[in-house]
N, C-alpha and C positions, 0 to 999 in steps of 0.2 A: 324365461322368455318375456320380452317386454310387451305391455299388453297391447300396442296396437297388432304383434306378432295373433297374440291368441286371439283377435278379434278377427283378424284376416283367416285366421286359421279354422274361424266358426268354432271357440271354445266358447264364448258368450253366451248364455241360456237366453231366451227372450226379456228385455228390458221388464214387461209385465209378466211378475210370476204365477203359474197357474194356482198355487197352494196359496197363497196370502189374499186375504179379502181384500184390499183396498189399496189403492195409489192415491196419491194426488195431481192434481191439470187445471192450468186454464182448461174451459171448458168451451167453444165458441157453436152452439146449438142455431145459429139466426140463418142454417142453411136447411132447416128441417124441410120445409116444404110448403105445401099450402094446409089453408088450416091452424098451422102452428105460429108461435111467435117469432115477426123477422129479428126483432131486437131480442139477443136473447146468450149475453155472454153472460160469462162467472170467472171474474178473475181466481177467485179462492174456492178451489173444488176437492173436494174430498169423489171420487168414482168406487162403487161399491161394485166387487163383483159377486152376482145374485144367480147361483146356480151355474148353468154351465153357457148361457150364451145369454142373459140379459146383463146390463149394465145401468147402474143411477147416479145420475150427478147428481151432488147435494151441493148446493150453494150457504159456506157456512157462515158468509154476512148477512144473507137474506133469509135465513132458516127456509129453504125451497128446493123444494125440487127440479132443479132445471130440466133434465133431463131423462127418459127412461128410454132403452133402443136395445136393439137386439141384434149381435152381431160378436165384432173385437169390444177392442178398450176405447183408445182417442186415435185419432192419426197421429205418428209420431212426430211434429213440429217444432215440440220445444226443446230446450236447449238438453235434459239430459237423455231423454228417450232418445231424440234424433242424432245425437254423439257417441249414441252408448254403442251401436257395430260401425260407425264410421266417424272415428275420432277427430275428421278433419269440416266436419259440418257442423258451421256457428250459425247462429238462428239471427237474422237479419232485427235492425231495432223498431220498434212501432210494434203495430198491433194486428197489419196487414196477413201476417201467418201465421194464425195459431191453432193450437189443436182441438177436433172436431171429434163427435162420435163419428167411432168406425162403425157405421150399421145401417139399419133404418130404426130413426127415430120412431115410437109410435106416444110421445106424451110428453108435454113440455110445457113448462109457466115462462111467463116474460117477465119483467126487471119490477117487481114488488114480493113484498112481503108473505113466506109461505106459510105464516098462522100469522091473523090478526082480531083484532077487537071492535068491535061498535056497531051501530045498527046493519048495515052490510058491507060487502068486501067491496074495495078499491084496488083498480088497477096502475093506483102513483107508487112511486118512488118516496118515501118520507124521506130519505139520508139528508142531508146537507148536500148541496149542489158541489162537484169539485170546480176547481178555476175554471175547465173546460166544461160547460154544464152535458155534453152531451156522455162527457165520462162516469162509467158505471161503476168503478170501481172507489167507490164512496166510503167504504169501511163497515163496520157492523150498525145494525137497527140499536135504538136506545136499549137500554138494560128494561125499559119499562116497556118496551115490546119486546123482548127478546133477546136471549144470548144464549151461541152454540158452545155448551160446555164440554165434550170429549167424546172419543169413537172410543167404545170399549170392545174388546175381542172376546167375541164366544165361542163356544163348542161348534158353531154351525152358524160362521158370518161375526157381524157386527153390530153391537145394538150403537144409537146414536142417543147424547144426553145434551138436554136442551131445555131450555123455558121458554113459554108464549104465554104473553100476558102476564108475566109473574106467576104461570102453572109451571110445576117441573114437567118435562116430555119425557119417554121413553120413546123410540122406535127399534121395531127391529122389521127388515125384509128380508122376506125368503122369497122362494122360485120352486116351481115343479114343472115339468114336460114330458110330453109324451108323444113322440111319432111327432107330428106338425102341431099340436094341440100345447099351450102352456098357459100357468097363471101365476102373475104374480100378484102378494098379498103385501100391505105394508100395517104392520102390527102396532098400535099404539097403548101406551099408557100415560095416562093424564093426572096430574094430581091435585088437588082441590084447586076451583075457581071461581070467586066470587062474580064473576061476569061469561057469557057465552062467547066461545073463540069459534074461529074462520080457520078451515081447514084448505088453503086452496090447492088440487088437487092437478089442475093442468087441464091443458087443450089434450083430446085423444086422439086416435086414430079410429078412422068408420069402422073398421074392423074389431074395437076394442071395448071388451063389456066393461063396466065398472056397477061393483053393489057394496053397500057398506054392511056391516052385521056389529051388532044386533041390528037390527030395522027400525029402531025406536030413535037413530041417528036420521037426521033431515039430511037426503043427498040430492041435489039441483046442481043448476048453472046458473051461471051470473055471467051478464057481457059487461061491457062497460069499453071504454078507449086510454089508452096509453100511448102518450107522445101524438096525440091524435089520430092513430090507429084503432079501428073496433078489435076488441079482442073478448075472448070467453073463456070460463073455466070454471069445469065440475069444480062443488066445493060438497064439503061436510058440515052441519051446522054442530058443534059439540056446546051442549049446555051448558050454563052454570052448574056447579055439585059440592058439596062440602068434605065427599072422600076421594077416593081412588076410582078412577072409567078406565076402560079396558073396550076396547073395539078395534076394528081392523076395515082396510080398505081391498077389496080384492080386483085383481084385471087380468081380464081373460080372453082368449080369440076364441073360445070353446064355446057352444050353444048352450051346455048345462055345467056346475063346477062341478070339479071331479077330484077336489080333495077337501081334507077339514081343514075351514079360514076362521075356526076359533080362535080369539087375542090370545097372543102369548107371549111375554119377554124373556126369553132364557138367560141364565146367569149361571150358568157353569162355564169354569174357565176351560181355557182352550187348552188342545196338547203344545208343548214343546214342537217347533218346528226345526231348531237350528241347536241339536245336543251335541253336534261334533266339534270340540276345538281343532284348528290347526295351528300349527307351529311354524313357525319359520326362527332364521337362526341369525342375530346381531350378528353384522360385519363390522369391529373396532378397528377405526382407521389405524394406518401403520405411519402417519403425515407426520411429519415433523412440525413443530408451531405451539403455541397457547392455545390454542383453539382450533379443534380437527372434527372432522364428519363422520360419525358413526352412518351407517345405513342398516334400518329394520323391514327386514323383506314383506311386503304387505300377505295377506292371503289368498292372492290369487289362485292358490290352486284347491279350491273348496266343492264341496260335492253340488253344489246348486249351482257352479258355473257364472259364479256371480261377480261382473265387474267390482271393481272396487279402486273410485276416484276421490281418496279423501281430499277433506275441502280446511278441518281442523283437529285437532286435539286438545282436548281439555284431562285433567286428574283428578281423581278422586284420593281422600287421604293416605289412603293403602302403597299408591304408585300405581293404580291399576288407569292405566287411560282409557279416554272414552272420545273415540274418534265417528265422525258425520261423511258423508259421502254426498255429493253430489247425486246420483240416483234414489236418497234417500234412506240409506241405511247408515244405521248404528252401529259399529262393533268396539268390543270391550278388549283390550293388548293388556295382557296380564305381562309379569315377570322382565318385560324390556331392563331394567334397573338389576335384577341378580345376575350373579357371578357367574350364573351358567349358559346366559346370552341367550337364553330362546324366549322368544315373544309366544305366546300362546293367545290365539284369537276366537273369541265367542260373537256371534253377531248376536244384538240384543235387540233392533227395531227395524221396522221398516213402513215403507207406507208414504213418507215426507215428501214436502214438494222444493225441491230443488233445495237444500240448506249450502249454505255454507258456513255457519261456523254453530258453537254451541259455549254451552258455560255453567258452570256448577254452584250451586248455591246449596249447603246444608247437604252436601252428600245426595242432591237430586240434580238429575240430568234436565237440563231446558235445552231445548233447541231452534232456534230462528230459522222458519222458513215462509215462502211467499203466503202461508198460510197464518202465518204469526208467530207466539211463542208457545211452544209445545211443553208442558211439563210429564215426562215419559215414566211410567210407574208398572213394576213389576208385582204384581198385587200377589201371586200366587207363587213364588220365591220358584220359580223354574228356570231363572236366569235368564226371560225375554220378557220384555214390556208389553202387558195385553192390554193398558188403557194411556192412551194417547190426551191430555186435558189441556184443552186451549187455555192457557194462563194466561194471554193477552193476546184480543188481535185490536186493539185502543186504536190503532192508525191506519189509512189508509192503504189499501194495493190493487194499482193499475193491472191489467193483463199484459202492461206494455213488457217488451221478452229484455228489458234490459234495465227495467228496475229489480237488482238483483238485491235479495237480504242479505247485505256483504258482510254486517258484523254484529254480533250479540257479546258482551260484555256484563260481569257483574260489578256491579258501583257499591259505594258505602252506603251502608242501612239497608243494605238486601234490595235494595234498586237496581235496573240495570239501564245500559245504555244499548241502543241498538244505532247504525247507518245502513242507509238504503240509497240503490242506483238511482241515479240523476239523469239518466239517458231520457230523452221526451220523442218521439218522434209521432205519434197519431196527436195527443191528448194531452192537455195539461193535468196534473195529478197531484193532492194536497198535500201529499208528502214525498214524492220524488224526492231524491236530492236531502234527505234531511238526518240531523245526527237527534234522535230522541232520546230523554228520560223516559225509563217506562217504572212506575212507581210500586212498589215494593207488593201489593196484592195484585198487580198488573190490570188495574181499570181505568187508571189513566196514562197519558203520553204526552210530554211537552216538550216542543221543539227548540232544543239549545243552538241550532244554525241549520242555515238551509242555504241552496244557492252552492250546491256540489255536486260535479260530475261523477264521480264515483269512490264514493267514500269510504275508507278503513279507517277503523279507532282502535286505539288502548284505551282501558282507564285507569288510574290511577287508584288501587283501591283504598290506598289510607287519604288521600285527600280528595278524591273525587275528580281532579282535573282528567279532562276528557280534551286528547289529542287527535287528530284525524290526518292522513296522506290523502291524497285525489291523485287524479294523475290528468296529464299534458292533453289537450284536446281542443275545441272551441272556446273560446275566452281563458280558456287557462293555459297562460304561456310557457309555462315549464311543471318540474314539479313539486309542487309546494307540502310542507309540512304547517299546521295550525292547530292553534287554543280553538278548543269550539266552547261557547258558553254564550249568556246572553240574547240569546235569536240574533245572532250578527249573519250578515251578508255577505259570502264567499266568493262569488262571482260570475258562478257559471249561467246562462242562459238556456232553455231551449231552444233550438232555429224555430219553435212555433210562436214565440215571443218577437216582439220588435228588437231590430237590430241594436242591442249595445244601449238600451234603457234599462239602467239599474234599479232598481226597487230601490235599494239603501244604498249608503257608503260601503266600500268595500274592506271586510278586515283583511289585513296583510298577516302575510303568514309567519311562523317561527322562523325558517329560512325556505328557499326555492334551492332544488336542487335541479343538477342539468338534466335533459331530459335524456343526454347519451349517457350519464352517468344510472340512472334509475328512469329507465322507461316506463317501468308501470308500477307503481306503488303499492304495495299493499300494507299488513296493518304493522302493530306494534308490541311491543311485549314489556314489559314491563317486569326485571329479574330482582322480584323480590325473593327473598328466604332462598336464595339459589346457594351453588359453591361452584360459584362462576369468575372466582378472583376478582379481579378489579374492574368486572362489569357489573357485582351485586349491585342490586338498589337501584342499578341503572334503567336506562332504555335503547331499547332495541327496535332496529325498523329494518322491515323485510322488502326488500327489491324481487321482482317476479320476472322481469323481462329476461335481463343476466342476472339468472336466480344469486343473490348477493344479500348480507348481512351488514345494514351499516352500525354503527355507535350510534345513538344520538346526545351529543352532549347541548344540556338546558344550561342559558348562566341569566343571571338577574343582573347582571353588572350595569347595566342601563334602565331608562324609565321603563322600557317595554322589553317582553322576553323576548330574547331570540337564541336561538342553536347551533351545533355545526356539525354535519353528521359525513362521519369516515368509516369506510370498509373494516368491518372484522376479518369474514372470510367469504370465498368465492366456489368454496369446494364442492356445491349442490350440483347435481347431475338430476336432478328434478326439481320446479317453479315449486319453491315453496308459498303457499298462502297465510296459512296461520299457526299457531303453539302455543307452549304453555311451558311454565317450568315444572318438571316432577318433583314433588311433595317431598321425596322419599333421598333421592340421586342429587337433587340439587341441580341437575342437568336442563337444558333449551332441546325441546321436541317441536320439531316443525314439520307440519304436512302441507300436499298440494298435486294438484293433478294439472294437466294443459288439454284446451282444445286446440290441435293443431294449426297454424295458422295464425293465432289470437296474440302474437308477441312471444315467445320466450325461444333464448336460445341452449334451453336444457332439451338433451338426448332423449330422457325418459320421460313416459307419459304420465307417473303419478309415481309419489315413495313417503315415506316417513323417514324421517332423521332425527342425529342428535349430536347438536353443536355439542362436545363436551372440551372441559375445561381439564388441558393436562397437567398444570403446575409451574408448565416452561416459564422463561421469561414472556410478558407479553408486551410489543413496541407498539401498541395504539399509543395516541393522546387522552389525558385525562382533560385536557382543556382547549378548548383553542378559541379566542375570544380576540377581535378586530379591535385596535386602540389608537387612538391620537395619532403616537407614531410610529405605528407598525404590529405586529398578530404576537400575539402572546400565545405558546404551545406550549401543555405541559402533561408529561408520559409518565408513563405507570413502571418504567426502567432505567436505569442510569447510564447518562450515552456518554461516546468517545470526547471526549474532549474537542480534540483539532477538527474532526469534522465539524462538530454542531456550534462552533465558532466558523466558519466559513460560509459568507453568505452565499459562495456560489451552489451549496449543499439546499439551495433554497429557491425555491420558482412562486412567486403570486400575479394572479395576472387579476381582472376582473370584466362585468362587465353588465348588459340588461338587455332588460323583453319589453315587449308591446303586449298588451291585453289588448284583443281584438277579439270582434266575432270570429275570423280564422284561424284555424287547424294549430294551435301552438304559434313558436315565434321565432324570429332568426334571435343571435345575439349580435348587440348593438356597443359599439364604445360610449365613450360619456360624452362624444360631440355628436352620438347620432349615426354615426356610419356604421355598416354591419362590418363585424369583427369584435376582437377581445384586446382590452388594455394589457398591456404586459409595465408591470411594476417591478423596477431592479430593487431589491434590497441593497442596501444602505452599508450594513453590517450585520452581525447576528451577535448574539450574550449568551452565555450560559449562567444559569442561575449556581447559588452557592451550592446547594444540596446535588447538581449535574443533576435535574430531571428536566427542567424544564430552559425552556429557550426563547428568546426576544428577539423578532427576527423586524430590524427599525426597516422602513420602507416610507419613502420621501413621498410626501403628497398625498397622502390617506384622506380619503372621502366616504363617506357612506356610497352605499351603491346595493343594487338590487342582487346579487351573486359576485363572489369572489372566492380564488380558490387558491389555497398555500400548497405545494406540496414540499415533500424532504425527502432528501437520501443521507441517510445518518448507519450509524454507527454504535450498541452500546457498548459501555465500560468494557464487555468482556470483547468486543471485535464482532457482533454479527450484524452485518449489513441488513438495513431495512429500508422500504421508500414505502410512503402512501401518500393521498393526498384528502384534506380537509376543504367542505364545501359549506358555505355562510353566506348571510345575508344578515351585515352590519348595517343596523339604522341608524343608531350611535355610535361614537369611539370616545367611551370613555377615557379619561386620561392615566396614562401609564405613571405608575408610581415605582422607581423600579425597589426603591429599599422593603417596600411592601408586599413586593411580587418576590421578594428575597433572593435578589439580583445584588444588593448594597448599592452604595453610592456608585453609579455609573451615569453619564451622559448620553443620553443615544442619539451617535453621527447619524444624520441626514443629507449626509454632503453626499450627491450622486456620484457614485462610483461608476467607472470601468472595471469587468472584469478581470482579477489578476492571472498572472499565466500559471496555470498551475500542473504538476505533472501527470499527463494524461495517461487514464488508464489504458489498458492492453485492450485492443478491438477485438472485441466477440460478442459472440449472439445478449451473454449477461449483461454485458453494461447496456448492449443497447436497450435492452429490454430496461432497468434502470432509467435511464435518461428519459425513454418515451412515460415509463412510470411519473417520474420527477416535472415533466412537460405537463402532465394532464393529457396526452395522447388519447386514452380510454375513455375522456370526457366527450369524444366525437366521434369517434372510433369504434365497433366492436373487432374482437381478437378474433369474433370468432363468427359464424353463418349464420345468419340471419334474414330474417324478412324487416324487422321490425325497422321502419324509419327512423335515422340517425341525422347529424349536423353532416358526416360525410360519410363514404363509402366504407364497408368491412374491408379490414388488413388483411383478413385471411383469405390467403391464395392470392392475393394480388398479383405477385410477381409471377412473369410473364405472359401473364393475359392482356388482351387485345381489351384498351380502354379507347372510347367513344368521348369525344369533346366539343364545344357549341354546337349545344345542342344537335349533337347526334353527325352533322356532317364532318367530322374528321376524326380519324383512329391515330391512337398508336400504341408500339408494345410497353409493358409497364418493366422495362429492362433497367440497369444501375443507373442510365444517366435518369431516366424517366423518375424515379425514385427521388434522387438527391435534386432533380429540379423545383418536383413538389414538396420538398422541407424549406426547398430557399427562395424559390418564385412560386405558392402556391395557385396565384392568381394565373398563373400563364396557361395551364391546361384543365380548367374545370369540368369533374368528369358530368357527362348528360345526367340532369336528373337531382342535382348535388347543389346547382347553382346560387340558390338561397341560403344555402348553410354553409358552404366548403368558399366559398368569396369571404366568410369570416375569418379564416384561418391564416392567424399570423404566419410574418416568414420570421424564419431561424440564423436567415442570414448574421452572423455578428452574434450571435445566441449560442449556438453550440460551435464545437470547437471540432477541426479535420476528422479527429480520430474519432468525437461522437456521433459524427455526421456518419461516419462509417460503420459504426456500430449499431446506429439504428438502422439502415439499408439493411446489415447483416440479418436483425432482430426482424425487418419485415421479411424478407427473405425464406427466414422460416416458418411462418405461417404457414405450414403449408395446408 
């Protein structure tokens, strides 16, 4: 059953489970009440659950307690709690809706430090100001006041590990109740400090006692103002000591305590929560092609009822994967790679805030989430991770719901590189938008670009180059591929920024691809050590809109890099986001889930797959590189002869954008009108060896996007078309005896098309021809919401289409059809106007019977 079925169906446990201590949340507390702090968010929140109805936000950049309340968990706002039983709710961008305790508050600190040093406690903010100064999401205190090092899992809860002041911390809270009557205790261990620390403790509720024990601990309040607000807060004065202090804080509604609040940090591990594998069973595609889609059934059918929306997969040596989920959880998919096709699934973590990817270094799992980087350890070999240890939170994180931790990668030297959402909408933020280094003990972070809407990377891991995709939005006119290195400037703005004032120049990308070709970019893969045929060593870039597989071909053939990136395969029936290649199989494993609504035109809500490599021939390009005069293409197969000598076997047109503050961009010819150059090839050449092809094209310029496509033929007779998308900044010159073409000439004398024997009309060749047009460059095949240059093909015919602007109809019947291939301009459908007025006519372009064949081919869309 696909899982928005089981969500409808109330198969879903509750997003928060009653058995696990801890989630993570924005935390937004500045609605407590009076008394309490108004200012009073936590972008980075760990929520501990303490007995059976209290709840404690821990603030783990501020070492603080933000919050203590009595009730649920948070309200459900953010992106995965509030998707997880209604798949089609996206959480709006900014900072405007976030989640709150579900309860009544009764204790809360405001935006400072929750252990500090010096003669008395202060109610500032030490961080570094972000560009927006009223933004709190500042990053962690110095290491010289403090860093939260891991939530470790015990027998009963969670202890927290921490230093203040350069002491180690221990905490652990527990909870007891009884009838209306409860108290809770927050346990401490402290270890030697040459100086006395500030324990700030929070604003309470009148109702709420607070005693510290021993009694030998100084407990007062301290007021002071914050942002020039008066504010107050019980504190603990903890001495200087040269060993180990053990004390505890207790809070109670009770008149006298009514249990023992002796210090205590327990250290016995926890039980196994999740001992059950499930299985599910590989579907090995039956496709014909080089490269087909295995599908691995996720484990949805698990005794804890538990969604499961992977976000990536990474591998450990064995072949055992280790997959992240947007809700937070971890699970382990053994055996995907043996002969007997059953995936066995163990979950191993939970708790995370919002991840989306993860990455292996030395056989330990990291995982990137809005809380940082996690280094996840299984201390008591029961095959679930009981201690969670912040291995880097070096960089900043907004609350805002759309700076998303989109990519964790490991780099050379045991570095890694992380991208984060660019989205701004309340606040500006010191890392939005940025591709980091994060240095090899994870205490520092250096930003290799910034100035990105929403950023996916590979890395490279034998040379380091660090690749990123964005995708089509305000100032970024389509969607681009880029080198990130240098702190260079990408381009994107926030609208809380002045209109279209650049910080820097802007770096141009590897190439831009169309935005109907890959709507929404995600990251990269990079097939080293694979047995992937003639993509090893390669790279690979993942399309999410029309879940799609492109090539990326890199060529140095000019001063500056540039790429050209074409379809592998289209066969996902679920938005894949990220993967890895297994260790073991040699195979591409891709996972990915959708919020409905959010762009993609895949059926299913969430899957795992595997590109695998069947040994067929495979008709990609090994090259396809823009020259002097005319696109050099070279395949990994040996093609027919007479075809790949005929240039009408060949379509390149080209054309450009406008970077603007607005929404993306039309395309434009090279005098500025909206529309696409269409370029006749000249002639085409086949090289000596029959792999590769010279296809001459009179008048080659550089240009911002230009797209070749082909319909060929190899040696042995099997039809292929694809089409290749670039952005030549150069055209180096064609050398043909070098490209091992021989001594050849390439005509540039503009041709007329010759007459040549037209194939039999049917749905295949149309389908062919619109291939060979670049049709699917404006076009989806298929239903969609996701905005395009023009309308979806699917169902067109005979529906009732609406034109200027809405006052006039007609039916979308044969003439209707062959109108808009030959006069597209005469009936632009409402809504379309910006994009579909670019769309060259066909007239003189195809020929009766293609003309016919395509009608046929839209025809059946149905």
């Amino acid at each position: 059953m696909p899982a928005s079925e089981l969500a409808r169906a109330g198969q879903w446990a509750d997003w928060v489970e009653p058995d696990f201590p801890f989630f993570s949340s924005v935390i937004d507390a500045g609605r407590a009440g009076a008394g309490f702090p108004a200012r009073n968010l936590t972008p980075r929140g760990l929520v501990l659950r303490i007995g059976r109805n209290h709840w404690v936000g821990f603030d783990t950049d501020l070492l603080r307690v933000a919050a203590i309340w009595r009730g649920k968990g948070v309200t459900p706002k953010a992106l995965a709690p509030g998707s997880y039983h209604q798949p089609d709710k996206k959480t709006p961008g900014g900072q405007n809706a976030l989640s709150e305790p579900d309860g009544r508050v009764w204790l809360a600190n405001g935006i400072y430090p929750g252990w500090q040093t010096g003669e008395r406690p202060t109610f500032d903010d030490p961080r570094e100001p972000a560009p927006s100064p009223e933004e709190v999401g500042r990053g962690p205190l110095s290491e010289q006041q403090g860093r939260f090092k891991a939530i470790r899992q015990v027998r009963r809860g969670v202890v927290l590990e921490y230093t203040a002041g350069g002491a180690d911390v221990q905490e652990h809270i527990s909870a007891s109740e009884r009838n209306d009557q409860w108290m809770l205790v927050r346990h401490f261990r402290v270890g030697p400090s040459s100086r006395p620390l500030w324990l700030m403790l929070g604003a309470r509720a009148a109702d709420v006692r607070v005693r510290v024990t021993p009694q030998t601990f100084t407990l007062d309040t301290h007021t002071g103002s914050s942002d020039g607000t008066a504010v107050s807060a019980w504190t603990v004065r903890v001495p200087s000591h040269g060993g180990t202090l053990d004390f505890s804080v207790e809070f109670t509604n009770a008149s006298t305590s009514s249990a023992d609040t002796s210090p205590g940090i327990p250290s016995n591990a926890p039980a196994a929560r999740w001992r059950e594998e499930i299985l599910t069973r590989v579907t090995r595609s039956t496709a014909k092609g080089a490269y087909v889609l295995d599908d691995i059934p996720l484990p949805l059918a698990n005794l804890w009822r538990r969604q499961v929306r992977p976000s990536d997969i990474q591998f450990l040596k064995d072949g055992t994967g280790v997959c992240v989920t947007l809700d937070g959880d971890v699970w382990f998919v053994r055996g995907v790679h043996e002969p007997l096709g059953i995936a066995r699934w163990r979950r191993f973590a939970s708790g995370l805030h919002e991840p989306l990817s993860l990455a292996i270094r030395d056989e330990e799992v990291y995982v990137f989430d809005r809380n940082g980087i996690w280094r996840l350890t299984d201390t008591n070999r029961d095959g679930e991770a009981d201690l969670h240890e912040m291995f880097s939170n070096a960089f900043t994180q907004t609350a805002d719901n759309r700076e998303f931790p989109s990519t964790l990668r490991l780099a050379p030297g045991g570095e890694f590189v992380i991208a984060k959402g660019g989205q701004e909408a309340t606040t500006i933020g010191r890392h939005n938008g940025s591709v980091l280094r994060i240095s090899a003990d994870g205490r520092q972070a250096t930003v290799l670009g910034y100035g990105l809407r929403q950023p996916q990377i590979s890395v490279n891991i034998r040379t380091g180059l660090v690749i990123s995709s964005d995708q089509q939005g305000h100032y970024i006119p389509s969607t681009p591929l880029h080198i990130v290195r240098d702190r260079q400037f990408y381009g994107f703005l926030s609208d809380k920024l002045p209109r279209e004032r650049y910080p820097a120049p802007i770096a141009d990308p590897l190439t831009w691809i169309p935005h109907a070709t890959n709507a929404s970019a995600m990251s990269q893969v990079w097939l080293f050590d694979a047995r992937m045929g003639p993509l090893n060593d390669g790279l690979v870039h993942i399309g999410y809109n029309q879940p799609e597989l492109f090539r990326v071909l890199l060529n140095n053939r000019a001063s500056k890099p540039q790429a050209a990136v074409v379809s592998v395969t289209r066969a996902f029936d679920f938005p894949p986001l990220n993967g890895s290649v297994n260790p073991v199989d040699g195979q591409l494993y891709l996972a990915g889930f959708q919020i409905v609504g959010w762009g993609t035109t895949a059926s299913r809500m969430a899957g795992l797959g595997r590109v695998r490599y069947t040994s067929a021939v495979s008709t990609l390009p090994s090259e396809v590189v823009a020259m002097d005069t005319g696109v050099l293409v070279r395949f990994d197969a040996a093609l027919d002869a007479t075809k790949a000598v005929n240039p009408d076997n060949y379509s390149v047109t080209s054309w450009k954008y406008k970077r603007t503050y607005q929404y993306g961009s039309p395309q434009f010819k090279a005098d500025g009108t909206p529309g696409i150059d269409k370029l006749a090839p000249s002639q085409a050449y086949l090289s000596k060896d029959g792999r590769s092809v010279f296809v001459g094209v009179p008048d080659m310029k550089p240009v911002m996007q230009m797209r070749v496509g082909w319909s060929l033929a190899t040696s042995k007779g099997a039809a292929f078309e694809n089409s290749a998308y670039f952005t030549p900044y150069e055209l180096p010159a064609f050398d043909p005896v070098a490209a091992g073409f021989g001594e050849i000439t390439v005509d540039l004398l503009p041709r007329t098309a010759a007459a040549t024997a037209a194939a039999p009309v049917s749905v295949r060749e149309g389908r062919r021809v619109a291939q060979l047009y670049g049709c699917i460059a404006c076009h989806s095949m298929e239903s969609t919401t996701v905005a395009m240059l023009g309308p979806t093909l699917k169902g067109v015919y005979g529906t009732e289409r609406t034109y200027a602007k809405g006052s006039l109809r007609v039916r979308a019947d044969d003439a209707y059809l062959r109108e808009s291939l030959l006069e597209p301009a005469a009936k632009i459908v409402t809504g379309y106007e910006r994009g579909e007025s670019g769309m060259p006519s066909y007239a003189g372009v195809l020929s009766q019977a293609q003309l016919d064949s395509v009608i046929l081919f839209l025809k059946s869309l149905r």
